[in-house]
N, C-alpha and C positions, 0 to 999 in steps of 0.2 A: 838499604835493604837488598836483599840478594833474591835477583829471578830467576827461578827455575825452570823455564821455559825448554820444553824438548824442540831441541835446533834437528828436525828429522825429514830428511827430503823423500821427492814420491816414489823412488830405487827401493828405498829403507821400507817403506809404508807397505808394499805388497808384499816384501820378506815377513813382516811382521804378521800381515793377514793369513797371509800361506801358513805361518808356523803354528795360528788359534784356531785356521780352517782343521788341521791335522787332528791338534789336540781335540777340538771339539768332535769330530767326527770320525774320526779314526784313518786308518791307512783304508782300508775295504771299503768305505762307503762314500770317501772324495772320488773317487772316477766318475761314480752315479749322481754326485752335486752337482759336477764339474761338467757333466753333461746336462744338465739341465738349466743350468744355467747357459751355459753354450745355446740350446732352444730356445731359452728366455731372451739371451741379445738378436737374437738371429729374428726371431719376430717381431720387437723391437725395433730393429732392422726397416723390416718391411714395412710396418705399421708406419712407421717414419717415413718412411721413400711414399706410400701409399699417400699421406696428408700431404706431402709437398707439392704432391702432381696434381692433386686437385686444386691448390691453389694454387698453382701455376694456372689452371685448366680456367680458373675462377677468374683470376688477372685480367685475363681476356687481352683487349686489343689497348689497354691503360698504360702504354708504355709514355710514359711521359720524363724525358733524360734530365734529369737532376747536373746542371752545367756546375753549381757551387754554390755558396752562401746568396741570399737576393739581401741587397743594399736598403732598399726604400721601398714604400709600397707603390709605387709607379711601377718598380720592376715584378713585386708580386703580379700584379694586374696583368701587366704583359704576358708574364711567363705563365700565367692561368690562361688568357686569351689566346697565346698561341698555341695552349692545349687542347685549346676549344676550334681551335679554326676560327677565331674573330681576328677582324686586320685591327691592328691597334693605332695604328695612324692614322694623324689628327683628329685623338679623338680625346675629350678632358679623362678626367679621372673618373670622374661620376659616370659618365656613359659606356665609360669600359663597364663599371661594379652593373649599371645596370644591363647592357648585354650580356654579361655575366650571367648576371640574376636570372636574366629570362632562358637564357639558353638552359640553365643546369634544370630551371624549374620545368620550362618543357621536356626534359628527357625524363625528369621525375615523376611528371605526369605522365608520360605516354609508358613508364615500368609500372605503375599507379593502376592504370587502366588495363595494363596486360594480366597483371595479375590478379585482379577485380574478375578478368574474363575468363581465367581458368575457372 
């Protein structure tokens, strides 16, 4: 069977939009699309830039450097603990997960209670 498939690259695709934008609209009233559109990215724009810097703002102080893949959950636990400011030496696995535990649950509780207090 035979594909007909349009082999058409994204050069081609705006000649094509450009030549329906015309037709549809004529020669006189593409300036005034084309400006408005122009205000529509341009807001777009900002509204964009606007969300990213608040979750930047939101991020906060969560920097936590991503080194590559973690192997095993020994190395999970570490690289949480040393997220947390817990020393991970000599300590089992279980008493990492539970310092773990207590430390996230106390700051959870103390945003728990901050927000209770507003």
């Amino acid at each position: 069977m035979i594909d007909f498939s349009l082999d058409i690259l994204g050069n081609e695709w705006i000649i094509i939009i450009f030549v329906a934008l015309i037709l549809l609209l004529g020669t006189k009233r593409l300036p005034e699309a084309s400006r408005k559109i122009g205000k529509i990215m341009g807001e777009y724009n900002k509204t964009k830039n606007a969300v990213q810097e608040e979750f930047q703002k939101a991020k906060g102080d969560f920097r936590i450097p991503v080194e590559g893949p973690v192997m095993s959950e020994r190395q999970k636990l570490e690289t949480i603990a040393k997220s947390l400011d817990i020393d991970s030496t000599n300590k089992t696995d279980d008493d990492l997960r539970d310092l773990i535990t207590s430390k996230i649950g106390r700051s959870n509780a103390m945003q728990g209670s901050d927000q209770s207090s507003k």
